[in-house]
PyMOL Python script that loads the backbone (N, CA, C, O; Angstrom):
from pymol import cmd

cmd.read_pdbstr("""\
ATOM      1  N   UNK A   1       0.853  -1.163   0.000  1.00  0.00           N
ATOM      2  CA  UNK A   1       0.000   0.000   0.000  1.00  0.00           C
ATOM      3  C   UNK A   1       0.904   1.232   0.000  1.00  0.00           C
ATOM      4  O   UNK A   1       2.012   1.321   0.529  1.00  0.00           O
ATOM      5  N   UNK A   2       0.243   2.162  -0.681  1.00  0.00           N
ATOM      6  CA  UNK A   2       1.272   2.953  -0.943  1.00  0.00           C
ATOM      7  C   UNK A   2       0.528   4.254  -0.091  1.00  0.00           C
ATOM      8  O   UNK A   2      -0.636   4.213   0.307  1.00  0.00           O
ATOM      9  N   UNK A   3       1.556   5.532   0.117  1.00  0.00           N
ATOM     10  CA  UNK A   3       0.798   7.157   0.701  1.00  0.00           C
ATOM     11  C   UNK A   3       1.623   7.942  -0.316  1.00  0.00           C
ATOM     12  O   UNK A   3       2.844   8.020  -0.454  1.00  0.00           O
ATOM     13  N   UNK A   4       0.482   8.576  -1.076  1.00  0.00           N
ATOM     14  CA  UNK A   4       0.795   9.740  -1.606  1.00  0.00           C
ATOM     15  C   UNK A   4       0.510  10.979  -0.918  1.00  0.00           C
ATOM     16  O   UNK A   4      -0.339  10.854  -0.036  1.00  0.00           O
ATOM     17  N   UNK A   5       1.044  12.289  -1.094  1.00  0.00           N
ATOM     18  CA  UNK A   5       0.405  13.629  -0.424  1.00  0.00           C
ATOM     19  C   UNK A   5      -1.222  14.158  -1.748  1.00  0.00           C
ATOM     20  O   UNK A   5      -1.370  13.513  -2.785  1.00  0.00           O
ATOM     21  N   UNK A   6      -1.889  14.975  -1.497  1.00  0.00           N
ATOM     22  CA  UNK A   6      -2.794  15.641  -2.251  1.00  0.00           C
ATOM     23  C   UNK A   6      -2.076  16.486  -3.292  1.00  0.00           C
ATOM     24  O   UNK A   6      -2.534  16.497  -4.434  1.00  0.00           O
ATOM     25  N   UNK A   7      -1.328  16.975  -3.090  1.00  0.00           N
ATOM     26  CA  UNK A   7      -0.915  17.712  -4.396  1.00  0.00           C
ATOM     27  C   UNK A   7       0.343  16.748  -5.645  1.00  0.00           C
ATOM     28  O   UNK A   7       0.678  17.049  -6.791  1.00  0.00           O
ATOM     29  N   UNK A   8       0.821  15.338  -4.598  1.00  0.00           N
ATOM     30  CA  UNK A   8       1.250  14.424  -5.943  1.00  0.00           C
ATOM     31  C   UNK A   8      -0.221  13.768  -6.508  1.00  0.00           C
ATOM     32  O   UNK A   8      -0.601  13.602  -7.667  1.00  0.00           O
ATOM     33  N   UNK A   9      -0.796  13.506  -5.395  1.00  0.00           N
ATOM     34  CA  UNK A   9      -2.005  12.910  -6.463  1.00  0.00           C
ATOM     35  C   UNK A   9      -2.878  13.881  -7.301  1.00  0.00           C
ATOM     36  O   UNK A   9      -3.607  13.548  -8.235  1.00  0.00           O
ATOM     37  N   UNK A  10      -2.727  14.889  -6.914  1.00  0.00           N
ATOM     38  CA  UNK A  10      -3.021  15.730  -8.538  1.00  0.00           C
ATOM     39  C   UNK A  10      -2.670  15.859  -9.468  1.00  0.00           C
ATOM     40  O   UNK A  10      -3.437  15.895 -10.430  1.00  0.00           O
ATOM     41  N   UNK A  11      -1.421  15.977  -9.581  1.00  0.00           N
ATOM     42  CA  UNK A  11      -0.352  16.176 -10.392  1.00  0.00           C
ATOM     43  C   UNK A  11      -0.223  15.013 -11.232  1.00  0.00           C
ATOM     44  O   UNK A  11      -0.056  15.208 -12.436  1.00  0.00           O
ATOM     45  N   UNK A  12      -0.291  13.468 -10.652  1.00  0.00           N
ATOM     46  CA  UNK A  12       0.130  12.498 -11.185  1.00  0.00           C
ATOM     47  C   UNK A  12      -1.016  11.883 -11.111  1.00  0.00           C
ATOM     48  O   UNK A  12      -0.891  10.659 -11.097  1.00  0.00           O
ATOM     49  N   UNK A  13      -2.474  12.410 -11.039  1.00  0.00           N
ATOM     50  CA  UNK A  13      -3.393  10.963 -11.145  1.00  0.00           C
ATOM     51  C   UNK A  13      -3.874  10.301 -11.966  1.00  0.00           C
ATOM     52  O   UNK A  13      -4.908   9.684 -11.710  1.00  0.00           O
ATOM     53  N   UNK A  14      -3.130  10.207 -13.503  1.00  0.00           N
ATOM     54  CA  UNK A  14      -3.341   9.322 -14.312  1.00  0.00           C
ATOM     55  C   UNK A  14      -2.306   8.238 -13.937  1.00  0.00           C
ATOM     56  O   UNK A  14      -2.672   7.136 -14.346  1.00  0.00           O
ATOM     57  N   UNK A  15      -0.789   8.208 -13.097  1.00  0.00           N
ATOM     58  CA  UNK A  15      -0.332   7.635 -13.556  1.00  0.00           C
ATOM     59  C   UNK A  15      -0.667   6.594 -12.087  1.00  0.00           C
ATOM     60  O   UNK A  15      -0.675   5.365 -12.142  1.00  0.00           O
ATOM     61  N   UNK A  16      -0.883   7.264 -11.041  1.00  0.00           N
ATOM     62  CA  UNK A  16      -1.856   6.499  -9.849  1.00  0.00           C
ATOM     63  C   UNK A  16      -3.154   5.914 -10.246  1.00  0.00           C
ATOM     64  O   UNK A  16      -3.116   4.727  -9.922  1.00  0.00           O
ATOM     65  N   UNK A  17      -4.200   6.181 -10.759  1.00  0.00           N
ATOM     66  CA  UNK A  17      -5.094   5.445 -10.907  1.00  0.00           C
ATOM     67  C   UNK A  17      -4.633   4.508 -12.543  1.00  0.00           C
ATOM     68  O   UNK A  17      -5.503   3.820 -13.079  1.00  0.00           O
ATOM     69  N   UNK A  18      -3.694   4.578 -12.956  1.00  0.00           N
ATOM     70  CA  UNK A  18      -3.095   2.834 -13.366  1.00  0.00           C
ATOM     71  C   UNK A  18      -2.411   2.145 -12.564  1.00  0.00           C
ATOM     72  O   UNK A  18      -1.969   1.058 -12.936  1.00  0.00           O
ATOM     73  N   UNK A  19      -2.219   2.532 -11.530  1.00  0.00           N
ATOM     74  CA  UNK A  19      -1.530   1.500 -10.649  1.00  0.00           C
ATOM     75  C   UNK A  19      -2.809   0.671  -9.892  1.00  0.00           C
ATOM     76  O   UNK A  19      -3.039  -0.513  -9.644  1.00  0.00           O
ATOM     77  N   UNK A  20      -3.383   1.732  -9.705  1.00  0.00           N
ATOM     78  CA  UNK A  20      -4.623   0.948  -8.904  1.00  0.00           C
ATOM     79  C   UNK A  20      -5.425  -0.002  -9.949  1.00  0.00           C
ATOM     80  O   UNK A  20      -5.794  -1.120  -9.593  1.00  0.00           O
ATOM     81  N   UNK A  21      -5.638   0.415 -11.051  1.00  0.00           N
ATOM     82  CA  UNK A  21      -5.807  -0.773 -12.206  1.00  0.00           C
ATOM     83  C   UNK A  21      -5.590  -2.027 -11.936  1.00  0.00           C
ATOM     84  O   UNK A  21      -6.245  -3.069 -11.932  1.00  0.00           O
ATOM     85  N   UNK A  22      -3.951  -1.519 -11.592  1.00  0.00           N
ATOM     86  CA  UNK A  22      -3.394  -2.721 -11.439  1.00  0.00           C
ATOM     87  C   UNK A  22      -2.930  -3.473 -10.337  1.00  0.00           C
ATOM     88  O   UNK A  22      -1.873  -4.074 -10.144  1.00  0.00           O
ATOM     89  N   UNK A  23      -4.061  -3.292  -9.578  1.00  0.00           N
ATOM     90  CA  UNK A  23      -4.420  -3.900  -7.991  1.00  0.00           C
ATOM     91  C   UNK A  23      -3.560  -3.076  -6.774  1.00  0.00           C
ATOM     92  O   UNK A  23      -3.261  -3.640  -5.721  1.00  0.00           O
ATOM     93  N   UNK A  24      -3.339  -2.200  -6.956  1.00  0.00           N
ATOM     94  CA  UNK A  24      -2.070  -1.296  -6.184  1.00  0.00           C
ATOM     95  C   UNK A  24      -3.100  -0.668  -5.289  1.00  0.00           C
ATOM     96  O   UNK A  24      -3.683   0.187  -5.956  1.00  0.00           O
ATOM     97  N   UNK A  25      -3.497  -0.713  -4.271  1.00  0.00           N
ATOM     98  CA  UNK A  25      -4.259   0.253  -3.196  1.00  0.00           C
ATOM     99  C   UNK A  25      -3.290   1.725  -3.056  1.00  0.00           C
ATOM    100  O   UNK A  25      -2.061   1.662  -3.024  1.00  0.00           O
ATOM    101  N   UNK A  26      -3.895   2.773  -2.995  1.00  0.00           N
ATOM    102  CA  UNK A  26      -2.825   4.331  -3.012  1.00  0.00           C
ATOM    103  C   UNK A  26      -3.983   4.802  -1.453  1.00  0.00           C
ATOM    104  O   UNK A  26      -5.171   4.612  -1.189  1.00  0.00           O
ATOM    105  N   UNK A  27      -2.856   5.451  -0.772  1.00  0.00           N
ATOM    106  CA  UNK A  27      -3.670   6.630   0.001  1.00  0.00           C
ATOM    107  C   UNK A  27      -3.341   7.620  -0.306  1.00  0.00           C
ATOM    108  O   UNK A  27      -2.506   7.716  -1.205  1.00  0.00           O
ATOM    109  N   UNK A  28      -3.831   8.676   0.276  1.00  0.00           N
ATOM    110  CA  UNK A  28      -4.095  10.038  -0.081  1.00  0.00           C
ATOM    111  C   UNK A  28      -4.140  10.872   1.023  1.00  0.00           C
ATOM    112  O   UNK A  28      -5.239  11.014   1.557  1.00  0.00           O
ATOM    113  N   UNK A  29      -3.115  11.494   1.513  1.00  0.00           N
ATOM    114  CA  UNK A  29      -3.399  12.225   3.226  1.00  0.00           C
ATOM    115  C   UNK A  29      -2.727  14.116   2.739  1.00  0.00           C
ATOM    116  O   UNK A  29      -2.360  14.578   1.659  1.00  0.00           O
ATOM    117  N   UNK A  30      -2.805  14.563   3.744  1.00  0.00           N
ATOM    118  CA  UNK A  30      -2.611  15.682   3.909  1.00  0.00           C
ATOM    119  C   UNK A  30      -1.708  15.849   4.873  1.00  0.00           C
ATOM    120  O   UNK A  30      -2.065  15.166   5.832  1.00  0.00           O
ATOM    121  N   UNK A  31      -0.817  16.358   5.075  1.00  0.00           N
ATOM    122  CA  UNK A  31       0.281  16.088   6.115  1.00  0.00           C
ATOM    123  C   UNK A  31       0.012  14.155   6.343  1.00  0.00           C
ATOM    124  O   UNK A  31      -0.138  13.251   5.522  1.00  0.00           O
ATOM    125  N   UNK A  32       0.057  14.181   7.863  1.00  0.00           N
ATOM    126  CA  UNK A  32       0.222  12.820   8.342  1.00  0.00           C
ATOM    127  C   UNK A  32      -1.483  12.175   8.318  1.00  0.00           C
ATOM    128  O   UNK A  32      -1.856  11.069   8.708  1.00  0.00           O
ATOM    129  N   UNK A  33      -2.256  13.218   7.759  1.00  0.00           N
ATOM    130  CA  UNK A  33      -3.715  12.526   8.045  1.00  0.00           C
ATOM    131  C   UNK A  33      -4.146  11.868   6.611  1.00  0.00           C
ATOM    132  O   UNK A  33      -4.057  12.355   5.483  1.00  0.00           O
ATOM    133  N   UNK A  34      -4.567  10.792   6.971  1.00  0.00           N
ATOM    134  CA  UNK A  34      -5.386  10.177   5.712  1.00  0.00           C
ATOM    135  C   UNK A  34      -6.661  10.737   5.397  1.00  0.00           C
ATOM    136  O   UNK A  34      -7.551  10.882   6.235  1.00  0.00           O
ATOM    137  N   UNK A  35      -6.767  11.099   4.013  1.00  0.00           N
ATOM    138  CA  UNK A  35      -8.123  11.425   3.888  1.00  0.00           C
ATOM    139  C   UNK A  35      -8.785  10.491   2.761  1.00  0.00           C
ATOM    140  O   UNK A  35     -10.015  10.489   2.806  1.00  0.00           O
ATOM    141  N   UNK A  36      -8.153   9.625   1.669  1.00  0.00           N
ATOM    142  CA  UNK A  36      -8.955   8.838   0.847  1.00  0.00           C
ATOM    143  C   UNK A  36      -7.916   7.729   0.197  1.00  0.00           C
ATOM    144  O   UNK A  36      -6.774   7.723  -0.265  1.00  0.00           O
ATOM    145  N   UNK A  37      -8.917   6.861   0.419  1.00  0.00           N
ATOM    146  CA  UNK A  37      -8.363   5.144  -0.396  1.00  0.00           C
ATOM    147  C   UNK A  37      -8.624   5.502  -1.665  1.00  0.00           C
ATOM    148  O   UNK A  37      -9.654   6.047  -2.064  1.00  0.00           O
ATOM    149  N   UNK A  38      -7.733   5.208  -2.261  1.00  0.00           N
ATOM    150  CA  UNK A  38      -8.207   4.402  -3.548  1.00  0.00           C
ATOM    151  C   UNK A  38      -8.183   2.522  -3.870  1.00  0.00           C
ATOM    152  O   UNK A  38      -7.414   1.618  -3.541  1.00  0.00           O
ATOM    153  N   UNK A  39      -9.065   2.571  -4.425  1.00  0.00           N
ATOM    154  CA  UNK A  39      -8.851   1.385  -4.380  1.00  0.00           C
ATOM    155  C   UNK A  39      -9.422   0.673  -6.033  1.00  0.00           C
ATOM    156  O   UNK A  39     -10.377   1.217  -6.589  1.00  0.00           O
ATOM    157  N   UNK A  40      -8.804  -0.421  -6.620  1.00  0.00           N
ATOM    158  CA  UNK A  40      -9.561  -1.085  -7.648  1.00  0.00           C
ATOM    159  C   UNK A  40     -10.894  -0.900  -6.985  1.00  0.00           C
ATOM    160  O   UNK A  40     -11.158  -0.923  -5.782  1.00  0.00           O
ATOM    161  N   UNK A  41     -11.926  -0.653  -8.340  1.00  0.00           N
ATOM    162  CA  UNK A  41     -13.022  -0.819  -8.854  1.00  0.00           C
ATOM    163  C   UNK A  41     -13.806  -2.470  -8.743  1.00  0.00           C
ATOM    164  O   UNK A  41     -13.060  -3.181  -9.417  1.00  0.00           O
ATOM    165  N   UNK A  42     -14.740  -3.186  -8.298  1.00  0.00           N
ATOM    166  CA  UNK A  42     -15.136  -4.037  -8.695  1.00  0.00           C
ATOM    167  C   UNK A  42     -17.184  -3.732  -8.560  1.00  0.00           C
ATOM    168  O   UNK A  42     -18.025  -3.071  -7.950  1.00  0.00           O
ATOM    169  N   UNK A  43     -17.043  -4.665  -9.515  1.00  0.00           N
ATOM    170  CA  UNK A  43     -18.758  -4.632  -9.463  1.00  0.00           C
ATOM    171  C   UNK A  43     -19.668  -4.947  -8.522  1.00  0.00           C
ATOM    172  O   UNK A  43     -19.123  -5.693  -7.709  1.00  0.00           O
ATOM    173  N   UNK A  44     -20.987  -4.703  -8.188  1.00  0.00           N
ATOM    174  CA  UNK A  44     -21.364  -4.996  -6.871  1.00  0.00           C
ATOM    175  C   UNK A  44     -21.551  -6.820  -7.509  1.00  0.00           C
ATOM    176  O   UNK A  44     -21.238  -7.070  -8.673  1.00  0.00           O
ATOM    177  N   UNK A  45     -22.095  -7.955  -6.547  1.00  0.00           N
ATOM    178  CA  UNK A  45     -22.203  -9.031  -7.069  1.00  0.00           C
ATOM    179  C   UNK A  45     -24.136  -9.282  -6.970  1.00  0.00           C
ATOM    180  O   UNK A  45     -24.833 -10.294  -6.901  1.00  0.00           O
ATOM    181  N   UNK A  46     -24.402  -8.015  -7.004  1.00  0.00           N
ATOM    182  CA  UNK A  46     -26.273  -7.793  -7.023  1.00  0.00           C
ATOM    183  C   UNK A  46     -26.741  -8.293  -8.437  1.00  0.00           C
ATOM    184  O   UNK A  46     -26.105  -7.830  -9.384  1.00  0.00           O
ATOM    185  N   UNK A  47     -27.592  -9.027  -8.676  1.00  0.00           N
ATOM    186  CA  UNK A  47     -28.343  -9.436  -9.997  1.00  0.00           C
ATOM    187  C   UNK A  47     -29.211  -8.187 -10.912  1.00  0.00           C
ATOM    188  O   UNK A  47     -30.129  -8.277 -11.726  1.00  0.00           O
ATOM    189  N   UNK A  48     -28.385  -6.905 -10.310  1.00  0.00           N
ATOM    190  CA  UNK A  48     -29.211  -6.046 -11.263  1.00  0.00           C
ATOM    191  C   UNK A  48     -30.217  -5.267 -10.796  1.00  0.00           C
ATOM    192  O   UNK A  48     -30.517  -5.533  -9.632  1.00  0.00           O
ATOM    193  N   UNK A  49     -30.986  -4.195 -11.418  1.00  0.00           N
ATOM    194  CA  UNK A  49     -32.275  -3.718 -11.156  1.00  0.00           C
ATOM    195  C   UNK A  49     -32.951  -4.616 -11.504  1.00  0.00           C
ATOM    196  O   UNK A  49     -32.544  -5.350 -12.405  1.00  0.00           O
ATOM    197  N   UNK A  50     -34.675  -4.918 -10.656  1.00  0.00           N
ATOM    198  CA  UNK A  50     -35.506  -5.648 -11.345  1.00  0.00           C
ATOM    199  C   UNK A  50     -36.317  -4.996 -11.875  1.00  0.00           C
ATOM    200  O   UNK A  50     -36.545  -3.841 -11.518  1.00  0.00           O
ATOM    201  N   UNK A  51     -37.012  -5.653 -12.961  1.00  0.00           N
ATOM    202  CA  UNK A  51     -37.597  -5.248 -13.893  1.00  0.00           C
ATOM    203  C   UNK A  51     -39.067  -4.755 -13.816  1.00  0.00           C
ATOM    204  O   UNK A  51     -39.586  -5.020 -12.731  1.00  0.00           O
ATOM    205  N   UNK A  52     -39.706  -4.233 -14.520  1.00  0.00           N
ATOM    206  CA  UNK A  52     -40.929  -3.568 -14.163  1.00  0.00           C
ATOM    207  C   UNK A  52     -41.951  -4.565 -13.698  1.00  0.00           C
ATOM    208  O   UNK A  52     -42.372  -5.219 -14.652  1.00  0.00           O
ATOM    209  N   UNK A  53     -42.546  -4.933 -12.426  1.00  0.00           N
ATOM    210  CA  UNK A  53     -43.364  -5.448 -12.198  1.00  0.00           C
ATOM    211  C   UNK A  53     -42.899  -6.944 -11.457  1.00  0.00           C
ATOM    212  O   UNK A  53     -43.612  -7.772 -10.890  1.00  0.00           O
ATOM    213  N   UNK A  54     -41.343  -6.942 -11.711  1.00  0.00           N
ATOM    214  CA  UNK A  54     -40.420  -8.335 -10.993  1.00  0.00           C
ATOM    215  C   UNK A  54     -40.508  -7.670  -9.645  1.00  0.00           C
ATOM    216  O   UNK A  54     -40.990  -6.566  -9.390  1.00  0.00           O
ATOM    217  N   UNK A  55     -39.899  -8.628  -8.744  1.00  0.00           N
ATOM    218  CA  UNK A  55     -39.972  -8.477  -7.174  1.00  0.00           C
ATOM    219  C   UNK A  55     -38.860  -8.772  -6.856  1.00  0.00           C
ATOM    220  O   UNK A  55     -38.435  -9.505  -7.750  1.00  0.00           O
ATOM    221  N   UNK A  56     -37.894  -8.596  -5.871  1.00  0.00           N
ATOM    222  CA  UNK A  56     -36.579  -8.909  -5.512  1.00  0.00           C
ATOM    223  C   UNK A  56     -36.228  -9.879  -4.402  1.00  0.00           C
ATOM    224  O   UNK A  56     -35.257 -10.589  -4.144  1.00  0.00           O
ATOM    225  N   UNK A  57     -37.639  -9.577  -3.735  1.00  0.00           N
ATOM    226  CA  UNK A  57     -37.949 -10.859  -2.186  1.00  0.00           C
ATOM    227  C   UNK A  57     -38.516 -11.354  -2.831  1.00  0.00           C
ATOM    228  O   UNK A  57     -39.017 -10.955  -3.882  1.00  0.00           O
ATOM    229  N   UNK A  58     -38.598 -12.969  -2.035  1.00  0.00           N
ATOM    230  CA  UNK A  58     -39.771 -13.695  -2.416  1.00  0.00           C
ATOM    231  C   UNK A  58     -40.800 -12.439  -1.977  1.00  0.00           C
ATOM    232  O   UNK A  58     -40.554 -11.290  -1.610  1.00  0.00           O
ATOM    233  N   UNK A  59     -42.211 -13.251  -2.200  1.00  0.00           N
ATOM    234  CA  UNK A  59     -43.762 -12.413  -1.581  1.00  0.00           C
ATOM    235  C   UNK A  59     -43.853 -13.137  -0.021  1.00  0.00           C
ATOM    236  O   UNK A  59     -43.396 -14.209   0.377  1.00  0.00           O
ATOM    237  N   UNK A  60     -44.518 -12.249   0.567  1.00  0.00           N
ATOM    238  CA  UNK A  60     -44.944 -12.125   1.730  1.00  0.00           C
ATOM    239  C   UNK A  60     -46.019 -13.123   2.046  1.00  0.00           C
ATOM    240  O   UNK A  60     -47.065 -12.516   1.816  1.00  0.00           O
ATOM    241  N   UNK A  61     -46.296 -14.261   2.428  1.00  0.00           N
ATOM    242  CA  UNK A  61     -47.957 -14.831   2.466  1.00  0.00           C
ATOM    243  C   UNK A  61     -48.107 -14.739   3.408  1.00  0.00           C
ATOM    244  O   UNK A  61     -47.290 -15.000   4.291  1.00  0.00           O
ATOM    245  N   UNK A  62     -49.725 -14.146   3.609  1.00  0.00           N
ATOM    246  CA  UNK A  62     -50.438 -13.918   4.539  1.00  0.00           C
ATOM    247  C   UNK A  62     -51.517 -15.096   4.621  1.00  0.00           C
ATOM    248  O   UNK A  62     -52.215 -15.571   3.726  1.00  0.00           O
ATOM    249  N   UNK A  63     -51.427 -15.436   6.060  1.00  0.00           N
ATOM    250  CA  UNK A  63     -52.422 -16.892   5.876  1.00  0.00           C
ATOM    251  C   UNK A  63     -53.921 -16.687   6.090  1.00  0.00           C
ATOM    252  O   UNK A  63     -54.013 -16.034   7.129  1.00  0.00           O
ATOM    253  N   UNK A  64     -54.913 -16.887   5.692  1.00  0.00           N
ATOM    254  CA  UNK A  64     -56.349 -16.374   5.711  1.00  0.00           C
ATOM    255  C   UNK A  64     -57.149 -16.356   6.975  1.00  0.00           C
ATOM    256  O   UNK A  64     -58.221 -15.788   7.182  1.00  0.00           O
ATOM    257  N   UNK A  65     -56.357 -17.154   7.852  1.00  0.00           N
ATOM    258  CA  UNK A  65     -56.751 -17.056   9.378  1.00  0.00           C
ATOM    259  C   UNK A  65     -56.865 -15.399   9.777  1.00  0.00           C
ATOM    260  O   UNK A  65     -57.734 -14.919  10.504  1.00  0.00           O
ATOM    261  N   UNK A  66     -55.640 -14.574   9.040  1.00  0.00           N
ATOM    262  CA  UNK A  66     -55.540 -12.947   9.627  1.00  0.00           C
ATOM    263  C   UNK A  66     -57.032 -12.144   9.757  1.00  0.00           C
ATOM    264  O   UNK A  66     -57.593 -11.459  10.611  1.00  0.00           O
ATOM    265  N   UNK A  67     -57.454 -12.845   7.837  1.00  0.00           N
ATOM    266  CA  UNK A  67     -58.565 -11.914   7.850  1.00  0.00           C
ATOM    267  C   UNK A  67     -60.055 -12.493   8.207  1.00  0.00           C
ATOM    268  O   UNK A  67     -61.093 -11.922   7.872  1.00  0.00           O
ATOM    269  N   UNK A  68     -59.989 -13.729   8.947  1.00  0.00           N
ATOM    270  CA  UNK A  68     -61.213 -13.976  10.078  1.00  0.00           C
ATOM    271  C   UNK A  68     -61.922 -13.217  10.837  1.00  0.00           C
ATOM    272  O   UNK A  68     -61.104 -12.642  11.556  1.00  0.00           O
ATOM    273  N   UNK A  69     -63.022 -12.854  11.118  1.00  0.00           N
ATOM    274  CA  UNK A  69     -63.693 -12.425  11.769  1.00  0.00           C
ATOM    275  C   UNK A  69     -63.136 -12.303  13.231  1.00  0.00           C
ATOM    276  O   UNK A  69     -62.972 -13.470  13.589  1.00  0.00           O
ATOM    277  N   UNK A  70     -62.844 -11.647  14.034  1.00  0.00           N
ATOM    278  CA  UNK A  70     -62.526 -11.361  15.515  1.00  0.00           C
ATOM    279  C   UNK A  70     -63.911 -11.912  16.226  1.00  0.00           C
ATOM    280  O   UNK A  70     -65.065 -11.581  15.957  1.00  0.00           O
ATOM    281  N   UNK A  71     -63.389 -12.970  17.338  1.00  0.00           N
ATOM    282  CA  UNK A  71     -64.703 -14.085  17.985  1.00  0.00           C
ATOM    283  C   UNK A  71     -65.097 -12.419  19.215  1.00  0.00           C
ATOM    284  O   UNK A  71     -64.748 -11.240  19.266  1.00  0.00           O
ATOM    285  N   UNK A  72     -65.819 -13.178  19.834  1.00  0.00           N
ATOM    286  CA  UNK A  72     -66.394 -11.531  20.917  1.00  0.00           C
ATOM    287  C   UNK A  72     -65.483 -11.745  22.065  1.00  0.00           C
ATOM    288  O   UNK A  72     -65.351 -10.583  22.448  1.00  0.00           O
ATOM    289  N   UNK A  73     -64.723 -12.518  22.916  1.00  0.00           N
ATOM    290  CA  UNK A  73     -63.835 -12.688  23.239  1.00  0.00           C
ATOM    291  C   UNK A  73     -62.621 -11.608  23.130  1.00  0.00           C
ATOM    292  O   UNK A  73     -62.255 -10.835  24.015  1.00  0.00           O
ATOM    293  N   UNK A  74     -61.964 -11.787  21.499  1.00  0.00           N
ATOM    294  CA  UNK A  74     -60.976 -10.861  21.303  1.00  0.00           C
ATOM    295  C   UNK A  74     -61.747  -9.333  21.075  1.00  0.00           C
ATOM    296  O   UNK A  74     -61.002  -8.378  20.853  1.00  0.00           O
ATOM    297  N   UNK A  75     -62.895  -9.153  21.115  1.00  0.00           N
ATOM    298  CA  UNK A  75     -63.411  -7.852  20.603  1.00  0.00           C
ATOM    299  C   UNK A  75     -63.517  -7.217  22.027  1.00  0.00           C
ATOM    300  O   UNK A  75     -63.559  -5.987  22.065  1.00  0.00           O
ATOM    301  N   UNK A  76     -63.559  -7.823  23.051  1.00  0.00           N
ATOM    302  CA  UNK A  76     -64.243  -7.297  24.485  1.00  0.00           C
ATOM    303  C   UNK A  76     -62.258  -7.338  24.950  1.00  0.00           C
ATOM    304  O   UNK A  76     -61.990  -6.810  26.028  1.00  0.00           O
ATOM    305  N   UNK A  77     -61.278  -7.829  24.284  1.00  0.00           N
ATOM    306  CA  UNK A  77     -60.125  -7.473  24.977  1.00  0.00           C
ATOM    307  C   UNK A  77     -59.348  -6.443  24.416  1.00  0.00           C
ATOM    308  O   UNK A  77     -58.454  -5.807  24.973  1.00  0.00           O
ATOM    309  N   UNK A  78     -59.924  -6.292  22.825  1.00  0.00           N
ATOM    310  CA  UNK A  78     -59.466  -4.795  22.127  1.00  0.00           C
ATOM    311  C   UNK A  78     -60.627  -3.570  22.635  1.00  0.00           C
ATOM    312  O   UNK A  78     -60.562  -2.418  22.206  1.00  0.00           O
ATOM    313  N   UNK A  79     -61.429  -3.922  23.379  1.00  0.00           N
ATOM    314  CA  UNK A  79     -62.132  -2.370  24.488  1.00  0.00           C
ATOM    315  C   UNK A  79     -63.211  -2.520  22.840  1.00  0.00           C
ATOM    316  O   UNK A  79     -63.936  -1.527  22.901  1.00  0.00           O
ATOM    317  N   UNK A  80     -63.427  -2.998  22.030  1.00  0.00           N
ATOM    318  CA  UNK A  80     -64.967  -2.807  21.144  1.00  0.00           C
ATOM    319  C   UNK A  80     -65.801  -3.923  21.630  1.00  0.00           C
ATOM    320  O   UNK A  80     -66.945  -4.071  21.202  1.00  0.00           O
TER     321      UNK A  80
END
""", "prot")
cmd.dss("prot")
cmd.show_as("cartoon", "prot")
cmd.util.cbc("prot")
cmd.orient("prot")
């Protein structure tokens, strides 16, 4: 891993971001403080945007018990 200052990596950042091309991690500080990685580029490993009307989770099932009628029991313990 390498430390450059901010004003070589201006000066030279074509010839730094081919190093990082070429798997070379660079920092970037200001005096003794770091302020930015560089680092190779890689792709996220996500399958993409989905498509109009695709879903990315499975679906949610709701089991038909939910939408049962409330017995008088549970209605007299929700105060109706």
């Amino acid at each position: 891993m390498k430390t450059i200052a901010t004003h070589e990596a201006k000066t030279h950042l074509s010839r730094y971001l081919k190093e990082v091309n070429a798997g070379e991690t660079i920092i970037i500080s200001r005096g003794r403080k770091p302020l930015a990685k560089l680092v190779p580029f890689s792709e996220p490993k996500s399958a993409g945007r989905p498509k109009v009307g695709q879903t990315m989770d499975t679906p949610v099932e709701i089991p038909d018990e939910v939408f049962a009628p409330m017995g008088a029991d549970s209605l007299e313990e929700w105060g109706l």
